[in-house]
Structures are given as C-alpha cells and as structure tokens.
N, C-alpha and C positions, 0 to 999 in steps of 0.2 A: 566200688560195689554198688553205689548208685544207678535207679534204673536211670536209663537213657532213653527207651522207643518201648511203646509197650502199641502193641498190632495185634488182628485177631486177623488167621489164618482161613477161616470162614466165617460169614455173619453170623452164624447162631454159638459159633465156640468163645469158650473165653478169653483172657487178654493172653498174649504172651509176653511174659516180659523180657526185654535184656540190658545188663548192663553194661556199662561204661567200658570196660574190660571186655566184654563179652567182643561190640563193639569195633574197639580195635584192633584186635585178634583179625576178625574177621578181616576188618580193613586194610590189614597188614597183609594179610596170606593173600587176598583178591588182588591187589595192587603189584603184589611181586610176581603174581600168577599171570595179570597183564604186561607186568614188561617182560616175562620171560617168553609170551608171542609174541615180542617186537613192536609193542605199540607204549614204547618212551616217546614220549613228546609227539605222540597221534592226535588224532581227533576222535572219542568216540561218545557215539550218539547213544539217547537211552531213552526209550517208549515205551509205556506203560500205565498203569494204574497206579499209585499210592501202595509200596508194598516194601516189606523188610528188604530186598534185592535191589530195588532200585535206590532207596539211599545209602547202602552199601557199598552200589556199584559206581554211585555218586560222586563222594567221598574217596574210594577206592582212583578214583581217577584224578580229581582237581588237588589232591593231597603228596602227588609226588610219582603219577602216571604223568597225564597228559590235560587234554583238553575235554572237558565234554560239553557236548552237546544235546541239552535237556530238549526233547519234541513232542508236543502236542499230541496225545494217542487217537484227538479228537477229529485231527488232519485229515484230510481226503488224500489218496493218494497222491494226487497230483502234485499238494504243496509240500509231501516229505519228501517228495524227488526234487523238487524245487528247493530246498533245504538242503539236501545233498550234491547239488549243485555247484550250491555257493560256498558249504564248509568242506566239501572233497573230505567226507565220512571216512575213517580208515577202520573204523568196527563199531557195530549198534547189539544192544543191549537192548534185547526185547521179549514181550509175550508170545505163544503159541498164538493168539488172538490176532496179532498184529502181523502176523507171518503173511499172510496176503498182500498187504497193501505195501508191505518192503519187497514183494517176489521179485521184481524187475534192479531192485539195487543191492540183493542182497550177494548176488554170485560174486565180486568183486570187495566183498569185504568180509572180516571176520564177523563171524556171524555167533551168538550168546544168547541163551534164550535164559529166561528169569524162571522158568517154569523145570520144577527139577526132575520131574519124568522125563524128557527129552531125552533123545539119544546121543544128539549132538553136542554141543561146548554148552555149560550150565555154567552160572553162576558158584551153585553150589559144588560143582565139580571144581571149579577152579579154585574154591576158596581150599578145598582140600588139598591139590598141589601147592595151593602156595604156604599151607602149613609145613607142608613136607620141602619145601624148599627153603624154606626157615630152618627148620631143623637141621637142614646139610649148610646152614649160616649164608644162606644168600640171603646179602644184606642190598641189593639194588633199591628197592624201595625203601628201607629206613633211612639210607643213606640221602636221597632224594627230596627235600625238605625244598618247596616254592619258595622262592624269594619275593617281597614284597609284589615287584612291580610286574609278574611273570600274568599272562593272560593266559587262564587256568577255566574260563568260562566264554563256551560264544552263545550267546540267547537271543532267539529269533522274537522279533514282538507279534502280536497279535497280529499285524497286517490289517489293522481297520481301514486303511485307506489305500490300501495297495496290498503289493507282496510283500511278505516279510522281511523286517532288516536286520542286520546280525550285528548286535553291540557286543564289543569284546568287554569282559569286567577282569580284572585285575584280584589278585590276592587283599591287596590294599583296600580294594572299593568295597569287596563283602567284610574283611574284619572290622571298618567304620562305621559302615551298616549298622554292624552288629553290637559296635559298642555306642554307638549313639540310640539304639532299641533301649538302652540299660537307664539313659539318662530321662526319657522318656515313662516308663513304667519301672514298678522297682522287682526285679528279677530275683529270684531266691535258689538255694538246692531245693528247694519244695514246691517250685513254682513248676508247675503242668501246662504242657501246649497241645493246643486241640489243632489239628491241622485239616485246613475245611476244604483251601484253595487246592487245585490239581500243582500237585506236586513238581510240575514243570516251570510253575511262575517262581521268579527272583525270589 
C-alpha cells in the first residue's frame, strides 16, 4: 500500500498518487494484454515524455513481455527510423504528439498511443483487457518471469560521435545497478525520487 509513482496529469493539478498494488495490477493486465497481440519475445519501442503510461508500459514489457526499446522523443525523424532499422521495432508505444515523425514506420507495426482519447490501441484500453483476461485466468504473463541473463533492454546511446549504438542490457546488469545504488546512498520505504533526467536514459 505504499506509494510508488506519484505524477501530476497536468501542470497546475495535483499529485496523483499510486501504489505498489495499484502498480502491479496495472502491470500485469498491460503485459498479458501484450502478449495476447503476439508480441512474446518482440521488440517494442516507447516515445514520449515522463508519464504514468510510459513506465507502465516499461515495465509491462522488460518484466516478462519482451524487449523494449526506450527512444528519444527528442529524435528527428530521421534517427528513429534509423533506430528502427537496427532493432526491427515489432510495436511502439507512443504520444499523439509523436504521431508524425513515426508516420512512415508506423504502418508495419502495432501501433499504442499513451494518449487515452485515441481511437486506436491505448495503453489504457489494453490494461483493461488484460484485467479481464486475468480474470478468465490467463496466466501467460505471471507465468513469464526473465531469467537472469535474458536481454530484456536494447538502448540506443546518444550518438555524440556518430549514429547511435544499441547496447543490449541484461536482467542481471539493471538488478546490480540497482543494488549497488543501495551501497552507495542509504535507501529507505520513505526515501522519494525526484526524476529530472528524460525518462529514456539507463
């Protein structure tokens, strides 16, 4: 019942919070709701701003979907087809905002907007099937647990000195991350993260 992500939906409203529970609920119906399109063991990419959707949809994929692919929303179009080149994208996870500069790769892939007006495949649409496909006990995504050494992330670098290069990261390599973060500062249940950096970096 502890918060986990607390976000404001618009600049001048206030926080919203959600917990731990809240969370993985979420995480669970999105993930079962992904493999029930066919994208077990895909690649899918996700561009946007910093927002409840995008680490949901996160999560929802590196947790026992598939592969994803975090991209720069800051991109020209040029290098997110150039990024879709190299990871052979099997479905992107995106804003109404960003609908442009995907037009030329989107026909060929499943296509997820973060933006829940949409007509088309939502995030929030999906998380709803996949409650309801919980509830008839498809268990495809509980069942689905990464193994250490699985490469559940490909991240394209900045490209300072060229195009971008895609490092595969491991299950392995973000849990040591994360536990040497711990050794480093001292982490609590009460400890708050302010997240500044674009959401797309490691």
């Amino acid at each position: 019942d502890n918060i986990a992500i607390m976000y404001k939906k618009k600049h001048s409203a206030p926080y919203t919070e959600v917990t731990y529970k809240k969370l993985k609920k979420d995480v669970y119906a999105l993930g079962t709701a992904l493999i029930d399109l066919g994208l077990k063991g895909k690649k899918i990419g996700i561009i946007g701003p910093t927002r409840y959707e995008w680490a949901v949809s996160y999560l929802a994929t590196v947790c026992g979907t598939g592969t994803v692919v975090p991209i720069d929303k800051e991109l020209p179009k040029e290098e997110i087809e150039y990024i879709d080149s190299v990871a052979k994208l099997d479905a992107i996870i995106h804003t109404e905002k960003d609908t442009e500069k995907l037009k030329d790769i989107l026909p060929n892939k499943i296509d997820i907007y973060m933006d829940e007006k949409n007509e088309g495949l939502t995030v929030k649409k999906l998380i709803k099937k996949g409650n309801e496909l919980l509830k008839e006990k498809d268990n495809r995504f509980k069942e689905s647990l990464p193994a250490p050494d699985d490469v559940n992330i490909l991240l394209f670098t900045s490209g300072t000195t060229g195009l971008a290069k895609a490092v595969m990261l491991s299950q392995k390599n973000i849990a040591i991350n994360l536990m040497n973060m711990c050794t480093l500062f001292e982490i609590t249940p009460n400890t708050r993260f302010f997240s500044v950096l674009p959401i797309h970096h490691t």
